[in-house]
N, C-alpha and C positions, 0 to 999 in steps of 0.2 A: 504494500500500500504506500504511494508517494504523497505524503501528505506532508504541504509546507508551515504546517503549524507547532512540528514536532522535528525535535533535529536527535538523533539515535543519540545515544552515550555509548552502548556495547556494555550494557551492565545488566543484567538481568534482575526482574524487578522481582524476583521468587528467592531465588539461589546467592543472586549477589555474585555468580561469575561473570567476571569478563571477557571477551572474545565477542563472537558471533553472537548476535540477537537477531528476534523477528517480533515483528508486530502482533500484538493479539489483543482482538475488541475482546473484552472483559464480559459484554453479552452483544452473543452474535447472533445467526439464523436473522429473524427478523426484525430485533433488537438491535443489528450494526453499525444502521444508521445514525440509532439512538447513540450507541457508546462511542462514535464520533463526535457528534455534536456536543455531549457534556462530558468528553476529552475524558470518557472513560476507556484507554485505549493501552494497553500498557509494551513494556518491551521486556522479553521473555528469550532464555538461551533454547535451543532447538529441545533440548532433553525438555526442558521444564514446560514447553510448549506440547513438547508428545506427550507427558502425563495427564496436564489440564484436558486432553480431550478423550485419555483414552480413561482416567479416574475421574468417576462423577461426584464422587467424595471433597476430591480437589478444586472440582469446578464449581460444586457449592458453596466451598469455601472461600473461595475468590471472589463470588458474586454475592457472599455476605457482606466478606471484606470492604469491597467498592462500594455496596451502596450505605453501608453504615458511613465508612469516610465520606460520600457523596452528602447523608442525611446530618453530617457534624456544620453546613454552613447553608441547608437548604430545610424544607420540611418534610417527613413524612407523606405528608399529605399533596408535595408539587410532585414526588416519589411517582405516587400512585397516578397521578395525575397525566406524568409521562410513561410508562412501564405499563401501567393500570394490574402491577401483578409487585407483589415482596417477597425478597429470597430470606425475610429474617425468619 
């Protein structure tokens, strides 16, 4: 994804390795659009990226993670508002 709003670092936002990163909307399918626009998008080393989709464990945990940090300077309730669904 070339997106000029985001400049990579090479740090992975799970693991904290550096090297190689990739993109990954935080919630995708047809939520992507969404987690672009409130820069829920994060960057991920390739292993940490193959876990999130292949452990749904992990991916819950991630999309608790984001929307609690999303919900520390927004409400609940603009949440639902956009999403119209909570992963708490």
């Amino acid at each position: 994804m070339a997106d000029k709003r985001r400049t990579k670092k090479h740090v992975c936002k799970i693991c904290g390795k550096s090297g190689v990163t990739e993109i990954h909307h935080v919630f995708y399918g047809q939520f992507r659009k969404k987690s672009e626009n409130l820069d829920l998008v994060i960057e991920v080393c390739p292993t940490c990226h193959r876990e999130i989709h292949r452990d749904p464990k992990k991916y819950k945990w991630l999309k608790k993670k984001y929307q609690r940090q999303w919900e520390k300077n927004n409400s609940h309730e603009n949440w639902m508002q956009i999403f119209n669904r909570s992963w708490l």
